[in-house]
Structures are given as structure tokens and as C-alpha cells.
C-alpha positions in Angstrom: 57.1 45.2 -58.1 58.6 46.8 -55.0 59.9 44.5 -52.0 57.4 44.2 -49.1 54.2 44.6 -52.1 51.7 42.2 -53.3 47.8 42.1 -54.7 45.4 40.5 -53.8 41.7 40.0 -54.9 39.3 41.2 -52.3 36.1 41.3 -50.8 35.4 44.3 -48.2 34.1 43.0 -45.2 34.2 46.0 -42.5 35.6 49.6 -42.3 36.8 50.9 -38.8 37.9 54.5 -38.4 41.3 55.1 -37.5 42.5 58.7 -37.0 40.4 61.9 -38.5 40.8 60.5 -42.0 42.2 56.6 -42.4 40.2 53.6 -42.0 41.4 50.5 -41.4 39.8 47.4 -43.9 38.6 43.6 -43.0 39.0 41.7 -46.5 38.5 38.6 -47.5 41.2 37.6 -49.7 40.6 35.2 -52.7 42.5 32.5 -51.0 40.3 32.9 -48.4 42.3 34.3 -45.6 42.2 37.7 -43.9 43.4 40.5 -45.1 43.3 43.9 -42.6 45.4 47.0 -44.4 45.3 50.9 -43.5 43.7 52.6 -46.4 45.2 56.3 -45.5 43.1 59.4 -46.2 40.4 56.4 -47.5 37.5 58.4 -45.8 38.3 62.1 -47.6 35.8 63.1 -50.3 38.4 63.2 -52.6 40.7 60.4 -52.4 41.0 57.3 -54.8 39.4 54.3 -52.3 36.6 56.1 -51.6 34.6 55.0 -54.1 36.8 51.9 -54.9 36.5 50.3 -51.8 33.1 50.6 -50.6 31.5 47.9 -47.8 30.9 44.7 -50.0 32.5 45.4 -53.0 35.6 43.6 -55.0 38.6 45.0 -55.7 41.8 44.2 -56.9 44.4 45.9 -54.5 48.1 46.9 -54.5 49.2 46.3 -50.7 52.7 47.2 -48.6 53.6 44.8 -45.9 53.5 46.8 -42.9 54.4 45.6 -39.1 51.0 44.5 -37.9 48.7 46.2 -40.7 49.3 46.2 -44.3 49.2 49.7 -46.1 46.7 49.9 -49.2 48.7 51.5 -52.1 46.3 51.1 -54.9 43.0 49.8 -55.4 40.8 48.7 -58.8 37.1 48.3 -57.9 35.9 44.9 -59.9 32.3 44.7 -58.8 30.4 47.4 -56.4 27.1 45.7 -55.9 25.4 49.2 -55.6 22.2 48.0 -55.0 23.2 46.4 -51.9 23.9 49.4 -50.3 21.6 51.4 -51.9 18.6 48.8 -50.3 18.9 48.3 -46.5 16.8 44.4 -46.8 19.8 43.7 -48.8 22.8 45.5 -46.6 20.7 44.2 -43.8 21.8 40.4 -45.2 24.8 41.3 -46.8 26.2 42.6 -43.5 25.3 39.2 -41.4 27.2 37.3 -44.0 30.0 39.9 -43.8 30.3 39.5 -39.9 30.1 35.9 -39.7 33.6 35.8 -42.3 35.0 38.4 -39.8 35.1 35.9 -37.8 35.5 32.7 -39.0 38.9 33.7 -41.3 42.1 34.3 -40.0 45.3 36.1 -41.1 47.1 33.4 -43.1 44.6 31.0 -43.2 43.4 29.8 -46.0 40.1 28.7 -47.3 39.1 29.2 -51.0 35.8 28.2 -51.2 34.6 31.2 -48.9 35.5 33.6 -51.7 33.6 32.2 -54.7 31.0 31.4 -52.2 30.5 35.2 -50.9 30.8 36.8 -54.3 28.1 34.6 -55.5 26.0 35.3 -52.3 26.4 38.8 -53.1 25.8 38.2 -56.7 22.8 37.1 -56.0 21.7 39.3 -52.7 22.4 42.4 -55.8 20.1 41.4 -58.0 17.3 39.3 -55.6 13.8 40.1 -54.9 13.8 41.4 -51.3 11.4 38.7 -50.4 14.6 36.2 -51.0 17.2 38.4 -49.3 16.5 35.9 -46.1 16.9 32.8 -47.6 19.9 33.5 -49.2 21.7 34.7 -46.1 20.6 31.9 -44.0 21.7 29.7 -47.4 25.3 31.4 -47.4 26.1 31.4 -43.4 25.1 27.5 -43.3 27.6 26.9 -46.4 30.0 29.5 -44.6 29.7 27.4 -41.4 30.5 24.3 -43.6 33.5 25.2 -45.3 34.9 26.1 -42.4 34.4 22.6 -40.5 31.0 23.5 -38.6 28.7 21.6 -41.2 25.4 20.8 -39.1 24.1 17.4 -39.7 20.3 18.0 -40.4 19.5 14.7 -42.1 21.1 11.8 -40.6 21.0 11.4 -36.5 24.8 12.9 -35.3 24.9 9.8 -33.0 24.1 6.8 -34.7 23.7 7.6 -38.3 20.2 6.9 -38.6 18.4 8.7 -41.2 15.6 11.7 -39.8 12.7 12.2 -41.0 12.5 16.1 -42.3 9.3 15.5 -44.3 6.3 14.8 -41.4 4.7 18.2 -41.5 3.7 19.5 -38.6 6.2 17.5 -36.3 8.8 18.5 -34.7 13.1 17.2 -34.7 15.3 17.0 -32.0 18.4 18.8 -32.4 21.6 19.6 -30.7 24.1 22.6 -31.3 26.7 21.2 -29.4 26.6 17.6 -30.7 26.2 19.0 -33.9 22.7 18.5 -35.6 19.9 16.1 -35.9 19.7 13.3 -33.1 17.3 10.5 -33.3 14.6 9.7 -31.1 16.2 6.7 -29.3 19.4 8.7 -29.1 17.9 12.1 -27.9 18.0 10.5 -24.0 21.0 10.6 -23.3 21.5 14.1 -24.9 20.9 17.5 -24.3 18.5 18.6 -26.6 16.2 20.8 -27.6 12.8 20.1 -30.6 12.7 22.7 -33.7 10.2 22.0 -36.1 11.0 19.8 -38.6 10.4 22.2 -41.7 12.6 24.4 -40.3 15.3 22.1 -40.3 14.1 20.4 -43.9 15.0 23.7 -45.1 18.0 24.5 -43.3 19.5 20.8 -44.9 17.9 22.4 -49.2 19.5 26.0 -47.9 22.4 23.7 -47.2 23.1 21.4 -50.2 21.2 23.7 -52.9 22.8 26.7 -55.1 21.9 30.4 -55.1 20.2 30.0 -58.2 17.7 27.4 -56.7 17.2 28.8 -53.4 16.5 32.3 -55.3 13.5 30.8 -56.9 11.8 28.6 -54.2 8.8 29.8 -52.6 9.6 29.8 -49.0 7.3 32.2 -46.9 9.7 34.8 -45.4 8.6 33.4 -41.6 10.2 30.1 -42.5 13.3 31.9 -43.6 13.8 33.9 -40.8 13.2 30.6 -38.3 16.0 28.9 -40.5 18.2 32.7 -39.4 17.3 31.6 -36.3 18.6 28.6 -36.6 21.8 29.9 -37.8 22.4 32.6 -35.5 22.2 29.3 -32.7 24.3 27.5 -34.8 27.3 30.3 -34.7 26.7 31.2 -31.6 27.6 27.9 -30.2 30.5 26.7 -32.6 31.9 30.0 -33.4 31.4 31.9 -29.8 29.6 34.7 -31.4 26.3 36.3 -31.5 26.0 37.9 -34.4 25.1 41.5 -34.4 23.7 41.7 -37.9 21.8 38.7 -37.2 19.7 40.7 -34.3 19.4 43.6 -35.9 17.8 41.3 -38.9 15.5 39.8 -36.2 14.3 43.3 -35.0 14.5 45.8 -37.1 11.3 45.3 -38.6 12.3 45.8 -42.6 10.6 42.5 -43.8 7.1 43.0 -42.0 
């Protein structure tokens, strides 16, 4: 292999035009760090990524150290998940989780649970019933949030350890972002807080701790799963700094009504 090359197993995050036929890439790398590389001529009908490195997909890429971007040399698409961007419920949640690692990974950084965790995600978000395309995001951006040191406490008071109640339908939790989850009712007080109901966050703490193959096949009504969204989109916001775009779009764009 030539000096200055390497591969890397990806996962496309986000394409950004540069120039009238280049795009620059956003991958996650399989160590979990950032990868962004110029794919040149990528966005011509005829060239070689166009097809091989489409939003979401996996490849296995040939890349050229470059001075602040990487050049893409050659690429090997491993999985395309065409029916993720052939369905716009399920681009609608691949795209949140997408944004939320554009900002939580870092050139360098590594993290290897965020890549077996998104191609799962995606996986799953491929081959899902549109009614679970919800659930599964909110399920990957909590466990995204976790493995990168944001795990909210849901079941246990953030204060003093005391176990919370999640199961009293009907009632409701307090909760605070900043403190970091769950806080008791002696401790809530002397802390900013706000109350969410406590389903939501019962099923923000299963979204949490269960696998894609469970959370595929409960039955969670879809208003649930977008309060849990909700939720997360709070959660980022304050621990990450970022709205996320995807998220609101999710919120408003009407394609689960």
C-alpha cells in the first residue's frame, strides 16, 4: 500500500457539496472516530462512489491522507440499506441518528461501540415496520448518548440513589437534564426540575437497556415513542449543545399521522 493510504470501514453520515462536482463525506469509522475525506467527481452520474457511497450505507474505503481532508481513492459498498432511502419514515429516523454521531465523534477519537451500534440501528430501521421506525431511533440516540458518557439515569434518583418508581400509571417523574436524570421526590427541592410522565420515562430506561430485536417487537403506541424523541431531543440539547435538526423535522413533518 502507498505511503500516506489506509481503509477504513465506514458508515456515511452526511454529504456536503464542494465545488460543481466533489462532495465532501462525514463517516463514522469502525473504531468509532470521524472520518471526513473529499470524494472527487463523487456527485457525476458516472463516477464509481456514486452509487457506492450513498447517505447511510457501509463501505469499505481506500483513503489518502490529505492536509486537513482525506482524499477517497476507492470505495466497496458492503451494505446499502436501500429501503431506507427509498422510505422517508425511515430516512426521516435514519437521518436524526446520523446527525446526532456528527456530532458526538470526533477526528481521532475513538469509540467502538457506536459502529456496531448504528449498523444494527440501521439494520433494523431497513427492514422495520414504519410504525417502529420511532422507537428505534429514540432506542439508538439514548444508547448513542450512553456510549458516549451522557447515560441519563431514569431509574434510580441522580442525587441520592434512591430507586424511582417508573411503574404508577398515570403519575408523573421529576427529572433533570442538567443533573442528569431521575431525582427523587425529597431531593427534587433543592433542584431545578421539571415533571414528565412517568411512562414516558419507563420507556425511555426499556429503550435504554433493551436490544433492537426487542424494542422492534413491543407494542408501544407511536404517541409514546415520539414523547420518549422528545425526550431525547432535550436530552442532546442540553449535554451535547445541539438541537437536532432531524429531530424537528421528525416532530413536524407529519409522516407518522
Amino acid at each position: 500500500m502507498a505511503a500516506g493510504t489506509y481503509r477504513a470501514r465506514v458508515i456515511v453520515l452526511r454529504k456536503t457539496r464542494l465545488g460543481e462536482s466533489d462532495l465532501i463525506l462525514t463517516m463514522l469509522s469502525e473504531d468509532g472516530s470521524q472520518i471526513r475525506a473529499v470524494a472527487k467527481g463523487a456527485r457525476k452520474p458516472s463516477s464509481q462512489f456514486a452509487s457506492r457511497l450513498e447517505l447511510y450505507a457501509v463501505a469499505e474505503v481506500l483513503l489518502a491522507s490529505g492536509r486537513s481532508l482525506d482524499i477517497v481513492k476507492e470505495a466497496r459498498l458492503v451494505r446499502g440499506f436501500k429501503r431506507i432511502r427509498s422510505s422517508m419514515e425511515r430516512a426521516a429516523g435514519a437521518s436524526g441518528m446520523a446527525e446526532l454521531l456528527d456530532r458526538v465523534t470526533q477526528l481521532g477519537l475513538e469509540n467502538e461501540k457506536l459502529f456496531a451500534l448504528t449498523e444494527s440501528a440501521f439494520e433494523h430501521l431497513d427492514g422495520a415496520e414504519i410504525k417502529a421506525v420511532p422507537a428505534l431511533t429514540a432506542a439508538h440516540i439514548l444508547k448513542a448518548m450512553a456510549f458516549s458518557g451522557f447515560r441519563p439515569s431514569l431509574a434510580t434518583c441522580v442525587c441520592c440513589g434512591k430507586d424511582v418508581d417508573l411503574a404508577q400509571a398515570g403519575s408523573t417523574i421529576f427529572v433533570s437534564y442538567a443533573e442528569g436524570g431521575s431525582i427523587c421526590a425529597a431531593c427534587a427541592p433543592s433542584n431545578e426540575t421539571i415533571r414528565l410522565q412517568s411512562e414516558v420515562c419507563a420507556w425511555a430506561n426499556v429503550f435504554l437497556v433493551s436490544t433492537f430485536d426487542r424494542i422492534e417487537a413491543f407494542d408501544v403506541d407511536l404517541s409514546t415513542s415520539f414523547s420518549v424523541l422528545q425526550f431525547c431531543q432535550s436530552w442532546v440539547r442540553e449535554h451535547v449543545g445541539a438541537n437536532l435538526k432531524s429531530l424537528q423535522f421528525f416532530f413536524t413533518s407529519g409522516l407518522f399521522e
